[in-house]
VEXMI-301721 format. One record per residue (C-alpha): residue number from 1; residue in one letter; x, y, z. Coordinates in nm, 3 decimals, always signed. Example, Ala and Ser with C-alpha at 12.3 -4.5 7.8 and 13.67 -1.06 7.14 Angstrom:
<sites>
- num  residu  u  v  w
- 1  a  +1.230  -0.450  +0.780
- 2  s  +1.367  -0.106  +0.714
</sites>
This chain:
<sites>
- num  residu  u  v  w
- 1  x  +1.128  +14.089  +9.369
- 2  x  +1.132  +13.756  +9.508
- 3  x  +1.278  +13.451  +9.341
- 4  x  +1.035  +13.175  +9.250
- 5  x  +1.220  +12.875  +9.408
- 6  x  +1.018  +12.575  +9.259
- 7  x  +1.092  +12.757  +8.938
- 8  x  +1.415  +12.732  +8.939
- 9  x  +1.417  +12.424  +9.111
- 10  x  +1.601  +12.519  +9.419
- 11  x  +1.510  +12.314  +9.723
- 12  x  +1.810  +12.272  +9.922
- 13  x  +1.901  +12.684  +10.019
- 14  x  +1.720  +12.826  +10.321
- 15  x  +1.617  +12.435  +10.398
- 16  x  +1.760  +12.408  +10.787
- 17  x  +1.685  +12.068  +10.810
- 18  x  +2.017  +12.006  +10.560
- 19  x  +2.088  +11.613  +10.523
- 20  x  +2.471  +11.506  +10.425
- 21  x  +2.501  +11.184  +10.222
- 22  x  +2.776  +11.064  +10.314
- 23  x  +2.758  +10.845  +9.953
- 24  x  +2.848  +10.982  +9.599
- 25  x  +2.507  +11.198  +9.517
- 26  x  +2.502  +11.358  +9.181
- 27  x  +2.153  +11.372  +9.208
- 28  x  +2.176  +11.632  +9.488
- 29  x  +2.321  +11.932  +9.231
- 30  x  +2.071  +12.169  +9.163
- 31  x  +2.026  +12.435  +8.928
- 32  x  +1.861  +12.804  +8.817
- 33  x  +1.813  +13.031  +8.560
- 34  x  +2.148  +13.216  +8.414
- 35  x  +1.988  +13.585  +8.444
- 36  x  +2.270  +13.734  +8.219
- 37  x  +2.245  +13.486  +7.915
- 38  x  +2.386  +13.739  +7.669
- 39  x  +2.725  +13.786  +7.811
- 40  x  +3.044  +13.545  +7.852
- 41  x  +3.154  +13.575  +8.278
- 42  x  +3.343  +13.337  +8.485
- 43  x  +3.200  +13.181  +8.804
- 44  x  +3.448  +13.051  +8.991
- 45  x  +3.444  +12.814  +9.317
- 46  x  +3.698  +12.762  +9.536
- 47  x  +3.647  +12.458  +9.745
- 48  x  +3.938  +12.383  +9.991
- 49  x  +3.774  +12.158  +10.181
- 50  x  +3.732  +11.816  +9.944
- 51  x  +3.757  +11.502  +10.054
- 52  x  +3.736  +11.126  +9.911
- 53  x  +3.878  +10.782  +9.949
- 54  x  +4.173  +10.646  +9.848
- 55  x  +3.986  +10.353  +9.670
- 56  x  +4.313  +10.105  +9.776
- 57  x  +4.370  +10.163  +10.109
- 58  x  +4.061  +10.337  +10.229
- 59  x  +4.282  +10.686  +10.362
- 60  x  +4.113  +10.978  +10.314
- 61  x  +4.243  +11.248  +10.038
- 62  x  +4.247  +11.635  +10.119
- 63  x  +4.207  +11.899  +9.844
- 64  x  +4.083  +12.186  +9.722
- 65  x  +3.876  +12.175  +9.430
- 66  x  +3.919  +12.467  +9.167
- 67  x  +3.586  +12.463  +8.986
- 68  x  +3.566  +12.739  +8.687
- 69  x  +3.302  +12.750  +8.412
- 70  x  +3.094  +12.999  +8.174
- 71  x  +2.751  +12.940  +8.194
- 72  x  +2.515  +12.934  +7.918
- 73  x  +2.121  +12.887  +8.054
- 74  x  +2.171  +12.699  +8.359
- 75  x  +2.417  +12.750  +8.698
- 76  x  +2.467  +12.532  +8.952
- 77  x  +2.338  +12.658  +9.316
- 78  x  +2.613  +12.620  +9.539
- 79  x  +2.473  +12.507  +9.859
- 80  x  +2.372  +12.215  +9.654
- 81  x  +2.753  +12.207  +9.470
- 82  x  +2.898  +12.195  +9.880
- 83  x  +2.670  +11.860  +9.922
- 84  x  +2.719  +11.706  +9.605
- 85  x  +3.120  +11.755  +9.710
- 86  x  +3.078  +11.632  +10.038
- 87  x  +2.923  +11.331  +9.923
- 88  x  +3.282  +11.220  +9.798
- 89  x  +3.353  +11.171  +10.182
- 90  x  +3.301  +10.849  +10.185
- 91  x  +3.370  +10.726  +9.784
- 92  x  +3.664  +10.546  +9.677
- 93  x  +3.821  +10.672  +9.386
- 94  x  +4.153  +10.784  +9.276
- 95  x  +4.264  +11.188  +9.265
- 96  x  +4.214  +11.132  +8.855
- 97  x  +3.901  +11.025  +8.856
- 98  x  +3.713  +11.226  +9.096
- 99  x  +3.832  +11.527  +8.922
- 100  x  +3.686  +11.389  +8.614
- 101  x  +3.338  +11.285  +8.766
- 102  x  +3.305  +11.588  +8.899
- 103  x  +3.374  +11.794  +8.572
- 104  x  +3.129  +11.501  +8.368
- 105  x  +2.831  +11.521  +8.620
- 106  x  +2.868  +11.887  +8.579
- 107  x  +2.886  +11.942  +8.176
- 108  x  +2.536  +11.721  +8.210
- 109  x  +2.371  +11.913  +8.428
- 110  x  +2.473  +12.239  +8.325
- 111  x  +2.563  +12.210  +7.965
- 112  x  +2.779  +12.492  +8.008
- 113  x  +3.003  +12.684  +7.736
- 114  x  +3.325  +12.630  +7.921
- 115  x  +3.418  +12.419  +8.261
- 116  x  +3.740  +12.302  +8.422
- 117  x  +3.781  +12.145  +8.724
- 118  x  +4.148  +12.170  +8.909
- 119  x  +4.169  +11.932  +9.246
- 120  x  +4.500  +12.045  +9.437
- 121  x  +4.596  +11.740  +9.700
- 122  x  +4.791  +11.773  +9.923
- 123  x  +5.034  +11.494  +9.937
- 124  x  +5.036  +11.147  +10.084
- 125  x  +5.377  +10.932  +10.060
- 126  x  +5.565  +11.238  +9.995
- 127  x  +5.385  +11.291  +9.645
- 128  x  +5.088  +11.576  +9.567
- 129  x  +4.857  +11.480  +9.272
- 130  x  +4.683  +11.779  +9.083
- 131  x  +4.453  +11.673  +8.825
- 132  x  +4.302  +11.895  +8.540
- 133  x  +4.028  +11.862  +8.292
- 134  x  +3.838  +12.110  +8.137
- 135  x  +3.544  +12.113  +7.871
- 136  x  +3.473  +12.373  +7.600
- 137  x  +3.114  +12.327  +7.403
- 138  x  +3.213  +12.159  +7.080
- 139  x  +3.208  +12.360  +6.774
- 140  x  +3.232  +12.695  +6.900
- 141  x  +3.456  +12.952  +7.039
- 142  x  +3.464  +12.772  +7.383
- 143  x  +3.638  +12.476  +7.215
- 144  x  +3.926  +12.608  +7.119
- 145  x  +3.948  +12.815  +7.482
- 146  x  +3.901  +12.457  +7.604
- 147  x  +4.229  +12.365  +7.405
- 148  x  +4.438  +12.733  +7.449
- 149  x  +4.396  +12.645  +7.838
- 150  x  +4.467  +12.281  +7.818
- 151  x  +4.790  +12.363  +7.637
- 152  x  +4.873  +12.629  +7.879
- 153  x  +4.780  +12.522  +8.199
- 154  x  +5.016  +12.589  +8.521
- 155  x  +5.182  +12.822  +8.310
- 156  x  +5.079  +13.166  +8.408
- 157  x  +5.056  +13.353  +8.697
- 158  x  +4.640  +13.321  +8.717
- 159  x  +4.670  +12.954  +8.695
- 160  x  +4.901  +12.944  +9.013
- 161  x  +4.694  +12.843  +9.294
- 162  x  +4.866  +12.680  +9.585
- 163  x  +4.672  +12.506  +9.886
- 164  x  +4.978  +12.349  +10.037
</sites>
């Protein structure tokens, strides 16, 4: 059975005539319906080809993004998650901070039980940055996961991801 598009308020997959802003575009992120409501799952998006601004000297920054979250009602269509990212190409911010916009404009428009967001950059000057932040739904199970992680993080053998 065919998906109902304007429903779910898809636009941007199957469009060919694709437009990249080139300008920070939360706006762009669409979502659908989470068809499987009743059950806790991962979705998990690897995304090895960020880039921003550093917001001091103008040099781009290379990473991959490690984006991880349970949905509750709504999930975020990736075709519109790979525009929304590429949209950093041309913002100025610092490794810390895009991690964290990206995990904030996400918990709005998703409201999901769990989310963390992992950037892995590969290193300028001799130094790598990788930033972490994650979100569990206050007052409820995904809180304290939100915590467990936190306190864990880099620590085990699933949380090992290396781009570099």
């Amino acid at each position: 059975m065919p998906r109902d598009k304007e429903k779910e308020n898809i636009n941007l997959l199957g469009n060919n005539d694709t437009r990249y802003n080139f300008d920070y575009s939360p706006e762009i992120l669409e979502t659908f319906v989470n068809k499987h409501q009743e059950r806790d799952y991962w979705v998990k998006f690897n995304c090895p080809e960020f880039t921003a601004l550093c917001p001091i000297t103008g040099q781009p920054d290379f990473a991959t993004l490690y984006i991880s979250y349970v949905p509750d009602v709504k999930m975020v269509e990736s075709k519109s998650l790979k525009l929304y990212l590429f949209s950093f190409r041309n913002h100025g911010d610092f490794h810390e901070d895009a991690v964290n916009i990206i995990a904030d404009d996400l918990i709005k428009l998703l409201d999901p039980r769990y989310l963390e967001v992992w950037g892995k950059f590969l290193p300028r000057g001799g130094i790598s940055i990788d930033p972490y932040v994650n979100y569990g739904r206050p007052g409820t199970k995904y809180e304290k996961l939100a915590q467990e992680r936190f306190n864990c993080h880099d620590l085990y053998a699933m949380d090992k991801v290396d781009n570099r």
